[in-house]
Backbone as a printed PyTorch tensor [residue, N CA C, xyz], in Angstrom:
tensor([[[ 28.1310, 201.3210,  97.4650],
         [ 28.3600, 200.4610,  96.3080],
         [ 27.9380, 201.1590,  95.0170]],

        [[ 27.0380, 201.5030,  94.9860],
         [ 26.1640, 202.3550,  94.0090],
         [ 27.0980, 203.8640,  93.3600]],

        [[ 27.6180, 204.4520,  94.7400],
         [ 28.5330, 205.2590,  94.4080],
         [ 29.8840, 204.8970,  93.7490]],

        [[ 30.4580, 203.8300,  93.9120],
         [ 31.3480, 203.2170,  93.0070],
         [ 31.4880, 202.8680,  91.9440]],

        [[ 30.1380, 202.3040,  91.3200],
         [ 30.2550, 201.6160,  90.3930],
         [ 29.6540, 203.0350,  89.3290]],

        [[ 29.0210, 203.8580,  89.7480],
         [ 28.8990, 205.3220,  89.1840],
         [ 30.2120, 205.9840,  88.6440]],

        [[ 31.2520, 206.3360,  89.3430],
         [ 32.3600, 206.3970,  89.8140],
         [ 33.5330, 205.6920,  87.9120]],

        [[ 33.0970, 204.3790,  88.1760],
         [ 34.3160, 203.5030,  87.6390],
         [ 33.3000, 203.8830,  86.4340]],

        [[ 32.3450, 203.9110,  86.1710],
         [ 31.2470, 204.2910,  84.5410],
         [ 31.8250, 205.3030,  84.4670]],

        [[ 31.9010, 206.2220,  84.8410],
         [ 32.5610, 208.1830,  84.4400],
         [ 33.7420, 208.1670,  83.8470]],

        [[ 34.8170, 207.0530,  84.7080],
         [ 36.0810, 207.0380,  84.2200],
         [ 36.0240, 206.3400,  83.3120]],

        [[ 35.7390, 205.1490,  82.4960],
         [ 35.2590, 204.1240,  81.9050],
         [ 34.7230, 205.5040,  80.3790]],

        [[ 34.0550, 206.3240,  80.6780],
         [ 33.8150, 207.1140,  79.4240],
         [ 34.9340, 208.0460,  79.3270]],

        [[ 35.1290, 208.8010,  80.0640],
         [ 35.8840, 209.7710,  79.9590],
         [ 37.5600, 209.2190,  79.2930]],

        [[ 37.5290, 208.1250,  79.8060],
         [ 38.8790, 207.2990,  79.1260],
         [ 38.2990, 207.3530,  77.4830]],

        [[ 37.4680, 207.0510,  77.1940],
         [ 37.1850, 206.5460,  75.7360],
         [ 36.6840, 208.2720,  74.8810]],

        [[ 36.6400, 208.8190,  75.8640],
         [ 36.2890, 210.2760,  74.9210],
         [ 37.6960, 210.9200,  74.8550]],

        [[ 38.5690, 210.4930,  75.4300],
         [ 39.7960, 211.1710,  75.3680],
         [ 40.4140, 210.5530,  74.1700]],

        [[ 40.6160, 208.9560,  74.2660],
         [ 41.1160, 208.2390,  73.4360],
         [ 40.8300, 208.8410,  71.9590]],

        [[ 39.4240, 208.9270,  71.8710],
         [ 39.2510, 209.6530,  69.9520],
         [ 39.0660, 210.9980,  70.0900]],

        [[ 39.3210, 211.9410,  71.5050],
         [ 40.3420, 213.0550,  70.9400],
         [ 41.5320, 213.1280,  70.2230]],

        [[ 42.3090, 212.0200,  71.3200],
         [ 43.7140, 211.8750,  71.0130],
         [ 43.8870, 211.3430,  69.2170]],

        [[ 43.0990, 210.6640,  69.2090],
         [ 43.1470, 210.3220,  68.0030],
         [ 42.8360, 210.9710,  66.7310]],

        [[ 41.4360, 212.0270,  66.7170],
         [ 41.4680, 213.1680,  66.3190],
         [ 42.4720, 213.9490,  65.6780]],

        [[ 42.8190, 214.3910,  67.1990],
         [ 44.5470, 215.2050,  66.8280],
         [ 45.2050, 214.7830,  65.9210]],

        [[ 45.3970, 213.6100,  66.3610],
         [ 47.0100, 212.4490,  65.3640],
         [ 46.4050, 212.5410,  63.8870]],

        [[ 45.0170, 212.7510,  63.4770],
         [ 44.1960, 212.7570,  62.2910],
         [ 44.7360, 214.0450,  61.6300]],

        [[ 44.2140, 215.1530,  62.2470],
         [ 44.2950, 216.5340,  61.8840],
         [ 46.3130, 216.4900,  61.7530]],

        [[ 46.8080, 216.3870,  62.5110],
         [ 47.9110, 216.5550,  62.2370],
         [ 48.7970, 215.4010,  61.2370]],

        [[ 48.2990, 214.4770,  60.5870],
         [ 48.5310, 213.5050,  59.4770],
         [ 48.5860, 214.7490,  58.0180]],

        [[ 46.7110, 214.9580,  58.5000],
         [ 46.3440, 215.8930,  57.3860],
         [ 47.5150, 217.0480,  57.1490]],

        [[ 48.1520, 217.8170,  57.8920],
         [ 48.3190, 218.8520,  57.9540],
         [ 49.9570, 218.4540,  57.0910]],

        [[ 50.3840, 217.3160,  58.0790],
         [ 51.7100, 217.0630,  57.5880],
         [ 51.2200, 216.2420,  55.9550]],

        [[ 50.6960, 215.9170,  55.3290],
         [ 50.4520, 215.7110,  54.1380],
         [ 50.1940, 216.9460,  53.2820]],

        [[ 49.5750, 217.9790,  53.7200],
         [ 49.4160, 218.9810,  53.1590],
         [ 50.8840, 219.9960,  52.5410]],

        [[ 51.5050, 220.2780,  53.3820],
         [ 53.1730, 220.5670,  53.4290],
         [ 53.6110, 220.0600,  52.5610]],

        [[ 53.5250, 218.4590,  52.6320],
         [ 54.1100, 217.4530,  51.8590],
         [ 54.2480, 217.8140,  50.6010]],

        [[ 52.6200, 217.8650,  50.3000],
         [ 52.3310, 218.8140,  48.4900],
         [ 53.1050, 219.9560,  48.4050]],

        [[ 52.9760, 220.7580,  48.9140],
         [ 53.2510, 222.0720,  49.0020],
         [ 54.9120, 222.6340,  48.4130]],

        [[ 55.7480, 221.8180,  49.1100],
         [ 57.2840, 221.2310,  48.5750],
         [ 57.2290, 220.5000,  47.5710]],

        [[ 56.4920, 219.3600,  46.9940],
         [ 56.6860, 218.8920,  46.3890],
         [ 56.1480, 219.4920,  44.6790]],

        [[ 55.6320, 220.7650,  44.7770],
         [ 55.3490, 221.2360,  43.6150],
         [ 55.9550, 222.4960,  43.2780]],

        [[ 57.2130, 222.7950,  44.2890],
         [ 57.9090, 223.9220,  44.0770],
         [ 59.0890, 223.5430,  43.6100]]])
C-alpha cells in the first residue's frame, strides 16, 4: 500500500514539473516570436 501511494505522489509531481516546463517553453517562445515581431517592424 505504502508502495503505491509513493508511486501515485512521484507521478502527481512529475506531472506538475512538466506542466511549467511546458509552459516555460510556450513563454520563451512568445518572447522570441515578439522579438522578430520588432525586428520587421522597424525595417
Amino acid at each position: 500500500m505504502k508502495s503505491s501511494t509513493a508511486l501515485l505522489i512521484a507521478a502527481a509531481l512529475l506531472a506538475l514539473v512538466g506542466c511549467n516546463t511546458v509552459k516555460g517553453v510556450g513563454q520563451d517562445l512568445q518572447k522570441a516570436g515578439e522579438t522578430i515581431e520588432d525586428a520587421v517592424k522597424k525595417k
